[in-house]
C-alpha positions as CSV (number, residue, x, y, z in Angstrom):
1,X,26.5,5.1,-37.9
2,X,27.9,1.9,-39.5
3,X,30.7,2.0,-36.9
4,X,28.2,2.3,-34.0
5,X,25.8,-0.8,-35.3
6,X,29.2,-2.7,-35.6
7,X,30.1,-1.7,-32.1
8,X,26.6,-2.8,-30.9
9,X,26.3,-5.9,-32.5
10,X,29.9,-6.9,-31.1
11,X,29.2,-6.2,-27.3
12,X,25.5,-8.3,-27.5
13,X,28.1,-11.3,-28.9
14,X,30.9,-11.0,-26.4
15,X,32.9,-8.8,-23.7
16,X,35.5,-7.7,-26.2
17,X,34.5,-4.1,-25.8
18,X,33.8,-4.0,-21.9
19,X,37.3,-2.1,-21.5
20,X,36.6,0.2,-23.6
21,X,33.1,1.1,-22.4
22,X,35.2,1.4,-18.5
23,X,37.1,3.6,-20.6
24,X,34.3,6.0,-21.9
25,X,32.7,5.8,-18.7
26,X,35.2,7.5,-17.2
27,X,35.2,9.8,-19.9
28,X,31.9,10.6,-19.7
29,X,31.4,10.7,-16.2
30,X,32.1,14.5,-15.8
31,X,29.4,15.2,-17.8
32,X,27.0,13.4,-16.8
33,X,28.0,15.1,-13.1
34,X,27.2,18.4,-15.0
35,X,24.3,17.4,-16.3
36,X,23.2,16.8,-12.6
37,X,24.2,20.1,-11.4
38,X,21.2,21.8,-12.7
39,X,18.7,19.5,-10.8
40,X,20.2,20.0,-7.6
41,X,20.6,23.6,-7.6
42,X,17.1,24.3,-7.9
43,X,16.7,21.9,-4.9
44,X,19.2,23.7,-3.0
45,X,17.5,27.3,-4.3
46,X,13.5,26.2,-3.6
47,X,14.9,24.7,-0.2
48,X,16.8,28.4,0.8
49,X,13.3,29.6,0.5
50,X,11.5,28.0,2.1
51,X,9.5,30.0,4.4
52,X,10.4,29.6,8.9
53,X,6.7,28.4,9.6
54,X,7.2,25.6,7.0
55,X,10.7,24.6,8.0
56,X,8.9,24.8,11.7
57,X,6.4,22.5,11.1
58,X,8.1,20.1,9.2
59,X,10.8,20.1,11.9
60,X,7.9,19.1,14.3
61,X,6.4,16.4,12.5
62,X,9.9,14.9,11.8
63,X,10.5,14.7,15.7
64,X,7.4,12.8,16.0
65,X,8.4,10.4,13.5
66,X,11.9,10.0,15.0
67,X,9.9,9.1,18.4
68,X,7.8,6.9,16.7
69,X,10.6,5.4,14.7
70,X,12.5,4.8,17.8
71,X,10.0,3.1,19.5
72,X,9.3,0.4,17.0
73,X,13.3,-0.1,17.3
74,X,12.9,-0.8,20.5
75,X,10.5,-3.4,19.7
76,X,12.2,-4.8,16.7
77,X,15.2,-5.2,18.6
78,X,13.4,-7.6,21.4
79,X,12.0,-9.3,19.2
80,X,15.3,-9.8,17.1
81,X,16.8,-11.1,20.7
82,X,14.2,-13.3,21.4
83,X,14.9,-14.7,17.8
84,X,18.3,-15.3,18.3
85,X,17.3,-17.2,21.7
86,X,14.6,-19.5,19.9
87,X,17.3,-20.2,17.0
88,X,20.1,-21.0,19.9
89,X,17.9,-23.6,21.6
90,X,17.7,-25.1,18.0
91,X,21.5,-25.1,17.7
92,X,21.4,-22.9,14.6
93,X,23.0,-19.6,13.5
94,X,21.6,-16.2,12.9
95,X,22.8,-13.8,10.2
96,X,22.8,-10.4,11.0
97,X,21.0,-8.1,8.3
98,X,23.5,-7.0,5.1
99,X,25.6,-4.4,4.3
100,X,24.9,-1.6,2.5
101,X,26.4,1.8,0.2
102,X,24.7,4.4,-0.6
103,X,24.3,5.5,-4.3
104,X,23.1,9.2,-6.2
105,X,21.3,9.3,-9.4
106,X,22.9,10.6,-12.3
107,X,20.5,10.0,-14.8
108,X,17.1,8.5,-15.9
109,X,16.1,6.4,-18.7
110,X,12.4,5.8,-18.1
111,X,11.9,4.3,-22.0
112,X,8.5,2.0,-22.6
113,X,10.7,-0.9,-23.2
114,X,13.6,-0.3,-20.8
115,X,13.6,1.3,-17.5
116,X,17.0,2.0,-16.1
117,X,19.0,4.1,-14.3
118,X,22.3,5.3,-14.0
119,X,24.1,6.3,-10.2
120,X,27.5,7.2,-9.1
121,X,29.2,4.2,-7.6
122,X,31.0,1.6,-9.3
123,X,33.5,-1.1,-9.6
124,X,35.5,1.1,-7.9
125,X,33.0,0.9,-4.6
126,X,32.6,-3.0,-4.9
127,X,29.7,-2.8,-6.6
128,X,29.0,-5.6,-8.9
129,X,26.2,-6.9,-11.2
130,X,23.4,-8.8,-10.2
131,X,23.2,-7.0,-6.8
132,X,20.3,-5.7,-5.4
133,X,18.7,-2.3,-4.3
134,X,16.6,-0.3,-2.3
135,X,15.1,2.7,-1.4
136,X,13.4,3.7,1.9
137,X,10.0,2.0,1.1
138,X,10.9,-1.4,-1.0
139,X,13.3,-2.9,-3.9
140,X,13.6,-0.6,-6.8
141,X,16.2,-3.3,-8.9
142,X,19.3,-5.0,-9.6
143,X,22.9,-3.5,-11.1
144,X,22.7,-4.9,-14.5
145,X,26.2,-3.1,-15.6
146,X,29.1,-1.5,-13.7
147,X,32.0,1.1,-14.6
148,X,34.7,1.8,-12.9
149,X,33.1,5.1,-11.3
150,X,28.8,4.7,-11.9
151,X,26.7,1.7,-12.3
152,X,23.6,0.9,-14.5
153,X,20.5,-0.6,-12.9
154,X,17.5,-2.2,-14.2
155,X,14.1,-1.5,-12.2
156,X,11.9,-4.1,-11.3
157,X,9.2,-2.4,-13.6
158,X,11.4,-2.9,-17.0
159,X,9.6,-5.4,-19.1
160,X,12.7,-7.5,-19.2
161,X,13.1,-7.6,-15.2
162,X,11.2,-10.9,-13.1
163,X,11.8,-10.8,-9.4
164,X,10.4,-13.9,-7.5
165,X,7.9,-12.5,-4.9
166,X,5.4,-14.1,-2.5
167,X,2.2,-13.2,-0.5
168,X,3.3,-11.7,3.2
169,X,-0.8,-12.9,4.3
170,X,-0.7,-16.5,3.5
171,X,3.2,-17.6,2.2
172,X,2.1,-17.9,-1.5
173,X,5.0,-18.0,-3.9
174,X,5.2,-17.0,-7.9
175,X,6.8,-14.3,-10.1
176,X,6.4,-10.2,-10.7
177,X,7.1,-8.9,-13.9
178,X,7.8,-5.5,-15.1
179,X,4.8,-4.3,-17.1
180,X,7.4,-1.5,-18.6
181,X,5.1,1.3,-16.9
182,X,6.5,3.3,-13.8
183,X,3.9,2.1,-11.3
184,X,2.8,-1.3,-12.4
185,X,4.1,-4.6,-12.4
186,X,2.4,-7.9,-13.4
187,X,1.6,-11.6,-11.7
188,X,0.9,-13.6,-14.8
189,X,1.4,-17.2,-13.2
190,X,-1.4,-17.4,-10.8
191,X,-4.6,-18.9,-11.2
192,X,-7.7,-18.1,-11.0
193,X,-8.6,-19.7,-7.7
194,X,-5.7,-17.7,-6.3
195,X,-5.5,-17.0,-2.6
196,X,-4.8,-13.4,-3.6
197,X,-6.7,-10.5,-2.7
198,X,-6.4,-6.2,-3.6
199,X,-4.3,-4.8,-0.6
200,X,-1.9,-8.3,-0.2
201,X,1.8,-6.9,0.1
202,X,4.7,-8.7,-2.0
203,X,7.9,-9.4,-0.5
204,X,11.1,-11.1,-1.7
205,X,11.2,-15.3,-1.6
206,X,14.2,-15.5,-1.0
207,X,14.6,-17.7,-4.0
208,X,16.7,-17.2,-7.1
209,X,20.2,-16.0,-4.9
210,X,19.3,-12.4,-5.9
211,X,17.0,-10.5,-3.4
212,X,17.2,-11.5,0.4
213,X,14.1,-12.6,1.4
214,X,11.8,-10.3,3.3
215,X,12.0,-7.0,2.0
216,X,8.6,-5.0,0.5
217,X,8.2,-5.5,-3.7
218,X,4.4,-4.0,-4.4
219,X,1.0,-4.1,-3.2
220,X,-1.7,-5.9,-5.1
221,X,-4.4,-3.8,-6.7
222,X,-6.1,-5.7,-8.9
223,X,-6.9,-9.3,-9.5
224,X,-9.3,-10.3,-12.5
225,X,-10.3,-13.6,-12.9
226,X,-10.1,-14.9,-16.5
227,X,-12.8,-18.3,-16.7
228,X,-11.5,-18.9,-20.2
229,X,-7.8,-18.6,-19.4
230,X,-5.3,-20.7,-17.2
231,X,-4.5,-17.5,-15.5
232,X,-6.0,-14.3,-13.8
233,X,-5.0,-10.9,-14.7
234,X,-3.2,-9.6,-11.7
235,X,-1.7,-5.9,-11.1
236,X,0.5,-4.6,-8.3
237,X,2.2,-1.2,-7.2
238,X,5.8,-0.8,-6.4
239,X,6.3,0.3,-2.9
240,X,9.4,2.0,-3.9
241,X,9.3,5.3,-5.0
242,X,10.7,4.5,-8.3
243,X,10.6,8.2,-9.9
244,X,11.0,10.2,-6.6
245,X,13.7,8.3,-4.7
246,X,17.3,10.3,-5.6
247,X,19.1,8.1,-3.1
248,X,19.5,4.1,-3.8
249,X,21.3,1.4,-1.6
250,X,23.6,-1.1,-3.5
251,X,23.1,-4.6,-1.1
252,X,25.8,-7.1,-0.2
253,X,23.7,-9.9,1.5
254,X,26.2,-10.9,5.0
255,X,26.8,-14.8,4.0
256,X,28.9,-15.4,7.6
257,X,26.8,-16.8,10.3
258,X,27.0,-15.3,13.5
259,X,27.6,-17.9,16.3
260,X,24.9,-18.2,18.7
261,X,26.3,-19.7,21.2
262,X,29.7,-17.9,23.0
263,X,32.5,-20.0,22.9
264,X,32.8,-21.1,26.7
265,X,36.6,-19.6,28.0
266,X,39.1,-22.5,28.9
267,X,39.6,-23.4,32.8
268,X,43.0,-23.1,34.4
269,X,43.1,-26.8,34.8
270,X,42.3,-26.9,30.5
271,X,45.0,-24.5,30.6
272,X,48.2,-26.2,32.8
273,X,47.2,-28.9,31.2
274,X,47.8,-27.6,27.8
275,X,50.5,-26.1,29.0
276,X,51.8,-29.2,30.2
277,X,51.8,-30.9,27.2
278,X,53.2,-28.7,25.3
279,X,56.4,-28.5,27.4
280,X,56.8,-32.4,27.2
């Protein structure tokens, strides 16, 4: 015990013991892969049987939400164009969208002071801390730790985790806070007179270097005024499916602008004359 409080106190001081822990990590990695062996037999066991008429239908509404899905790509993509276009006559660049792995769970420490969770990619992969991730529906965190072959990361709903956010109605700008409950975070800088309203969704600012800006954080559901108090009491819903999602995806934002304008290809007299030149 007095050898692990040692231990403890030394790696809150200093990095002395970060080989080590890549050390243990590796270690322990196999079982912690055992440990999630259970879980995903009984998935693969309730999904052998499943009955035909439910596979059925669920196969039918999927192909009506591939159609769907498809045909909002079509619009995306037009409108993505016609971005690009607007940007070109402004002679700036466009950055295509970033770059992303795909990352398991391994384990889940859901703790009233410290939500975090553990999946199976590391250093190894690229992944580094201070990155962001997703899930299907919004931003579930950042990596806060990395080993050589899994990675610990810090939900946006840990009471130690701010992500800057602002109103998608109206552009307004402040800070969500993890509340340390699963399904809740907290807007404690906005005043009462607020333009905020139940049903607003949050998205990233952009600001701090950490998220990209745009993607879904919550939805407001409550906003309490406080007349006796600088600010209002202010609630909000993940988007992400924070104790559902299995699969996460580790971001690398795409820092290299994409040239809007092609390059125009030299003429033959460019060319001889080039040529030309370089001969004398």
């Amino acid at each position: 015990m007095l050898l692990s409080l040692v231990m403890l106190a030394t790696e809150q001081r200093s990095q002395r013991l970060a080989g080590l822990r890549a050390f243990l990590s590796v270690a322990v990695y196999p079982i912690q892969y055992l440990v999630g062996i259970p879980g995903s037999l009984s998935v693969q066991v309730f999904d052998t049987f499943s009955s035909y008429q439910t596979l059925r239908e669920e196969n039918r509404v999927l192909k009506q939400q591939q159609l769907l899905n498809k045909a909002r790509l079509l619009k995306f993509a037009a409108l993505e164009k016609e971005n690009i276009r607007l940007r070109a006559l402004l002679e700036n660049s466009f950055k295509l969208g970033e770059q992303v792995l795909i990352a398991e769970l391994l384990s889940v420490n859901l703790a009233p002071y410290e939500h975090v969770v553990l999946v199976n990619k590391g250093s190894r992969f690229g992944v580094h801390p201070k990155q962001p991730v997703l899930d299907a529906t919004g931003v579930v965190g950042q990596v806060i730790r990395t080993n050589p072959l899994s990675s610990e990361i810090m939900l946006i709903t840990d009471p130690n985790h701010a992500i800057p956010v602002q109103v998608n109605r109206n552009g307004l700008r402040t800070i969500a806070v993890g509340s340390g409950q699963a399904n809740r975070l907290n807007l404690p800088f906005l005043p009462n007179n607020a333009d905020i309203k139940p049903g607003d969704l949050l998205i990233t600012s952009g600001l701090g270097g950490t998220f990209p800006q745009g993607y879904p954080v919550a939805r407001v559901d409550a906003f309490h005024p406080k007349p006796d108090k600088p600010f209002a009491d202010i609630y909000a819903t993940p988007t992400a499916q924070l104790d559902k999602s299995r699969e996460l995806l580790i971001v690398w934002s795409d820092s290299n602008p994409i040239p809007l304008l092609q390059p125009t290809p030299a003429s033959d007299t460019d060319t001889e004359s080039t040529e030309t030149h370089a001969n004398e």
